[in-house]
C-alpha positions in Angstrom: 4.0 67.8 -12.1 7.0 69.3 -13.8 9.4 67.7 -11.1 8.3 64.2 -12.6 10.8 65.1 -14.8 13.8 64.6 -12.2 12.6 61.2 -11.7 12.8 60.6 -15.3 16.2 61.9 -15.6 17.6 59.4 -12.7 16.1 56.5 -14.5 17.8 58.0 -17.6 21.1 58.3 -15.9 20.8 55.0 -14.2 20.2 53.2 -17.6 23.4 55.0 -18.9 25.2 54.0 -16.1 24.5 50.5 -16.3 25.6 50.4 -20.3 28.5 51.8 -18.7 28.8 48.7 -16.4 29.0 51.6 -13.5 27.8 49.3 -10.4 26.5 49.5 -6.8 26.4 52.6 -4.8 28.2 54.5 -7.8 25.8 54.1 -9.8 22.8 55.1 -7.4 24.7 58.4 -6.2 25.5 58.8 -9.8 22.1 58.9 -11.0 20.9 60.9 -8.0 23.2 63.6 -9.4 21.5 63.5 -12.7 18.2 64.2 -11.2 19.8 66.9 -8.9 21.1 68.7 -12.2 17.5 68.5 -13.4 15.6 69.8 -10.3 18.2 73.0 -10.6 17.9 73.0 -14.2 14.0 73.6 -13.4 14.2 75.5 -10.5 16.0 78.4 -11.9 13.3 78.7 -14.8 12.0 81.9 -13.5 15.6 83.2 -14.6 13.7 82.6 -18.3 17.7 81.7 -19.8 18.1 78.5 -20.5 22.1 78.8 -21.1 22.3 80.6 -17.2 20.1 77.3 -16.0 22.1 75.1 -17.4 25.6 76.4 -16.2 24.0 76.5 -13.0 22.5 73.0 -12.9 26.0 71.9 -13.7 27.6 73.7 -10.8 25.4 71.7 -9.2 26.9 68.0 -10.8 30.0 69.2 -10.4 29.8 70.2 -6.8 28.0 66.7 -6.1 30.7 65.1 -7.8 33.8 66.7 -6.2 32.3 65.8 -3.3 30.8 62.4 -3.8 34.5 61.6 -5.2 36.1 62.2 -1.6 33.7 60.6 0.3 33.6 57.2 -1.9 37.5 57.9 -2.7 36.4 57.6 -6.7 37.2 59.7 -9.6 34.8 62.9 -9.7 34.5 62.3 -13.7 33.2 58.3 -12.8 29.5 60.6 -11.1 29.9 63.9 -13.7 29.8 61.8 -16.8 26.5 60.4 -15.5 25.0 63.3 -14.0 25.4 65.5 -16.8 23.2 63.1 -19.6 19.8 64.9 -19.1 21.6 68.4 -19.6 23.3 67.2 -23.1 22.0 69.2 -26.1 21.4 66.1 -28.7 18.2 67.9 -29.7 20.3 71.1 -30.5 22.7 69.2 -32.3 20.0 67.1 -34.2 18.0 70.1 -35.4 21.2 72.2 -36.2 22.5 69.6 -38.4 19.2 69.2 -39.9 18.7 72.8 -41.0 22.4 72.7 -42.1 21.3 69.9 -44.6 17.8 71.4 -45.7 19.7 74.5 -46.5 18.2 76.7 -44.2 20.8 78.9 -42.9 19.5 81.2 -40.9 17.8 78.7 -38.1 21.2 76.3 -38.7 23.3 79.4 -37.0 20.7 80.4 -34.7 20.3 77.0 -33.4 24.5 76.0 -34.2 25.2 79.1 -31.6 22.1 78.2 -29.0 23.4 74.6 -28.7 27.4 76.0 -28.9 26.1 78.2 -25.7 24.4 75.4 -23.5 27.3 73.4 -24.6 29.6 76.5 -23.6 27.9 76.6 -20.0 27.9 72.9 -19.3 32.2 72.9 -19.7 32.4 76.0 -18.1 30.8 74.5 -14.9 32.3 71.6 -14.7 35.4 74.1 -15.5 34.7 76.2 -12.9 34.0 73.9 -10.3 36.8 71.2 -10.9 39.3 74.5 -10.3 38.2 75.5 -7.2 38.6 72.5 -5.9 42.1 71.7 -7.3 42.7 75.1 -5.9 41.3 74.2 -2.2 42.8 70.8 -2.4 45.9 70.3 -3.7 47.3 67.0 -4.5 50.2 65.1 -2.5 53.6 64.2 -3.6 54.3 60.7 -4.0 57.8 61.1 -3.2 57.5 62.4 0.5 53.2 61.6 0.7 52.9 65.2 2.0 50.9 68.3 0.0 53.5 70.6 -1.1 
């Protein structure tokens, strides 16, 4: 019952996606990525750190995306953008700001640094990922159409 969740996340994605105007297969591979990023997200709960299962769900986007971008020739950020919306920490952000306004300062840092993490893992994936394959790929010259 706790994989339900994934389904929710590709309808999530795929309503983002639309007030995007992404169309078509995009948007369909797009949200499949989201709910990808969610089953891994879920999957690695044993690991019992939520900042680890979020970098690695995002490994996960990013590795769909790099590769969804060659196959349908599009920009890899036109599928991460998508994928990643179930993994964003509004509620982290939300409840930080709130303590920072009720004056609570103790649960404001504690919550300020949690969010700062899972924010912290999610650009470090994409970081990560987006590398390697600049690394494994390089991109052609325009000026003789050959990889240097």
């Amino acid at each position: 019952m706790e994989y339900l969740a994934c389904l929710w996340a590709f309808f999530a994605c795929a309503a983002f996606g639309l007030v995007y105007n992404t169309r078509g297969w995009t948007l369909l591979f797009a949200s499949l990525g989201g709910a990808l990023g969610w089953f891994v997200y879920l999957t690695f709960g044993f690991l019992g750190n939520d900042i680890l299962q979020f970098f690695l769900a995002t490994v996960a986007t990013a590795l769909y995306s790099e590769i969804l971008a060659r196959v349908m020739k599009k920009p890899a950020t036109e599928f991460q953008i998508i994928a990643l919306l179930p993994m964003v920490p509004g509620g982290g952000i939300f409840y930080t700001m709130e303590y920072c306004v009720i004056g609570n300062n103790q649960m404001f840092l504690q919550t300020g640094l949690h969010t700062l993490g899972i924010a912290g893992a999610l650009a470090t994936g994409i970081l990560l990922v987006s590398s390697l394959f600049r690394i494994g790929n390089p991109p052609y010259d325009r000026q003789t159409q050959k990889k240097p």
